[in-house]
C-alpha positions as CSV (number, residue, x, y, z in Angstrom):
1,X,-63.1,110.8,39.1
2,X,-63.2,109.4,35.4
3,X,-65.9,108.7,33.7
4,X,-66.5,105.5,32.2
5,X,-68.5,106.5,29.5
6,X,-67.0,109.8,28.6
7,X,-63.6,107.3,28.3
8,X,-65.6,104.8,26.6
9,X,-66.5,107.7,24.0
10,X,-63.1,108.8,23.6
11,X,-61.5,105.5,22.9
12,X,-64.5,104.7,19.9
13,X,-63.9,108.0,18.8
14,X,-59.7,107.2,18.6
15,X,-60.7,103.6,17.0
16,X,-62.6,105.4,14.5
17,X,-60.1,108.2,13.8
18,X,-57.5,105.3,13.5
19,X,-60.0,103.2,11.0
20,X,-60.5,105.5,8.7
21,X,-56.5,106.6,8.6
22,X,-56.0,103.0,8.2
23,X,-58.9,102.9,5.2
24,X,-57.9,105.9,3.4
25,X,-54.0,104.6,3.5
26,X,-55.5,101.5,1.9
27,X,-57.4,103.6,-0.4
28,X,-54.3,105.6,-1.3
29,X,-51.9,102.5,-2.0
30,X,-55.3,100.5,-4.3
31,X,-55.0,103.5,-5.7
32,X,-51.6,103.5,-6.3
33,X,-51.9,100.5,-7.9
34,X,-54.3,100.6,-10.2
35,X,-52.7,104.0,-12.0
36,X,-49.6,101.8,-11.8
37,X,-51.5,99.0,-14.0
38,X,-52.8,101.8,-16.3
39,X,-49.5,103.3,-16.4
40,X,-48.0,99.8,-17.8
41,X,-50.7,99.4,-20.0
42,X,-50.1,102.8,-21.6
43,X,-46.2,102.1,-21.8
44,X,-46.8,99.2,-23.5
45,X,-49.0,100.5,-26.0
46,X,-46.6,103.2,-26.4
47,X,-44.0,100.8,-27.2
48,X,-45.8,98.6,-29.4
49,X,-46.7,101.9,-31.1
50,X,-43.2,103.0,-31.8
51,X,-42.1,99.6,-32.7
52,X,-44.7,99.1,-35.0
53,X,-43.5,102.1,-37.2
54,X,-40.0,101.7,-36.7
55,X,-41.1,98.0,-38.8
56,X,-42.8,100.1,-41.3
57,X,-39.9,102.6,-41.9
58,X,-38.0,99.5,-42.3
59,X,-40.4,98.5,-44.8
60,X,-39.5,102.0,-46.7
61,X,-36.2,101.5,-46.3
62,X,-35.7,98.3,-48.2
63,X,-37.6,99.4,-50.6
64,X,-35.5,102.7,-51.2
65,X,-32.9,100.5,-50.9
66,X,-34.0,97.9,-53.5
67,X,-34.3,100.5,-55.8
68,X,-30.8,102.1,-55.3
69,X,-29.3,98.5,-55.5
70,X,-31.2,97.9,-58.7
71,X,-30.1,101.4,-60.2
72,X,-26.7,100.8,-59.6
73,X,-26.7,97.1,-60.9
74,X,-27.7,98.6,-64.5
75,X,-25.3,101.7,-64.0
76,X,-22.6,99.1,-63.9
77,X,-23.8,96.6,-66.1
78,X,-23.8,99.8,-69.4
79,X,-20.9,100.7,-67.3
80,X,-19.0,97.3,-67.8
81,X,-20.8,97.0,-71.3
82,X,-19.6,99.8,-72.8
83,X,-15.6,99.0,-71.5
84,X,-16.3,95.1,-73.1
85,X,-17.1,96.7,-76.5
86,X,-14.6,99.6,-76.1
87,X,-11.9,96.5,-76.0
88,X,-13.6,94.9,-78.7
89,X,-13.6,97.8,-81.1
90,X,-9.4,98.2,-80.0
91,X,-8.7,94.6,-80.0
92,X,-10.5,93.8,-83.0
93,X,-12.0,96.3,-85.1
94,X,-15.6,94.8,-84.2
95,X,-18.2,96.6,-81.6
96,X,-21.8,94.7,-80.5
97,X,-23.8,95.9,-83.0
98,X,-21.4,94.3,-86.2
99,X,-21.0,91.4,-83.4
100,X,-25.6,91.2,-83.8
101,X,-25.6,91.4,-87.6
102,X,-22.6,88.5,-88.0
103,X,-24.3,86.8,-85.6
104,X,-27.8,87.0,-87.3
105,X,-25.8,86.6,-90.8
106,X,-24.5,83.2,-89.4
107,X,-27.8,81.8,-87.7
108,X,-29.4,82.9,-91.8
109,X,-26.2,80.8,-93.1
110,X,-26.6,77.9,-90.6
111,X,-30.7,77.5,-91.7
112,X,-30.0,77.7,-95.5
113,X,-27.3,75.0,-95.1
114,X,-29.4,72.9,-92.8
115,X,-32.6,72.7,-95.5
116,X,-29.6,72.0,-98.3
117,X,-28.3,69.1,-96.6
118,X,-32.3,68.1,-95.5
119,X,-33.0,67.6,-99.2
């Protein structure tokens, strides 16, 4: 015959086998979780990491680039100087620097006839 105790044992004993199966899958899948959160957490930081120097090497990079741009400007600036008074000298016998001084010579001109016709 069966006893109804020795049953009654074995079916608390089951319930609390199946309880704590029950509990420690819960555990697992909190657990889960939670590295999950971390994990996104860390991702993110990671990205905001990598974006935050890719914005400073950006930085760099203009001003590298700045430079060059600047550099070349006066490169071609002489560059196109230098073929203006080239065709100046062959066109007319006069380079910048006679250009300066009969430019000077005419502004001298110009204020010596200006305080002859003030008097």
């Amino acid at each position: 015959m069966i006893n109804p105790m020795k049953m009654l044992g074995s079916v608390k004993s089951v319930t609390r086998i199946g309880q704590e199966s029950v509990k420690t899958t819960i555990y697992a899948g909190l657990g889960a979780y939670k590295m999950g959160l971390e994990q996104v957490g860390m991702a993110q930081h990671l990205a905001q990491s990598r974006f935050n120097g890719l914005v400073k090497k950006g930085e760099e990079a203009e001003s590298e680039l700045l430079e060059r741009v600047n550099d070349t400007r006066e490169m071609l600036a002489d560059q196109v100087e230098t073929g203006i008074n080239r065709a100046l000298k062959t066109s007319c016998g006069l380079d910048r620097e006679r250009l300066t001084h009969l430019e000077a010579k005419l502004d001298r001109m110009q204020a010596v006839i200006n305080g002859m016709t003030d008097k």
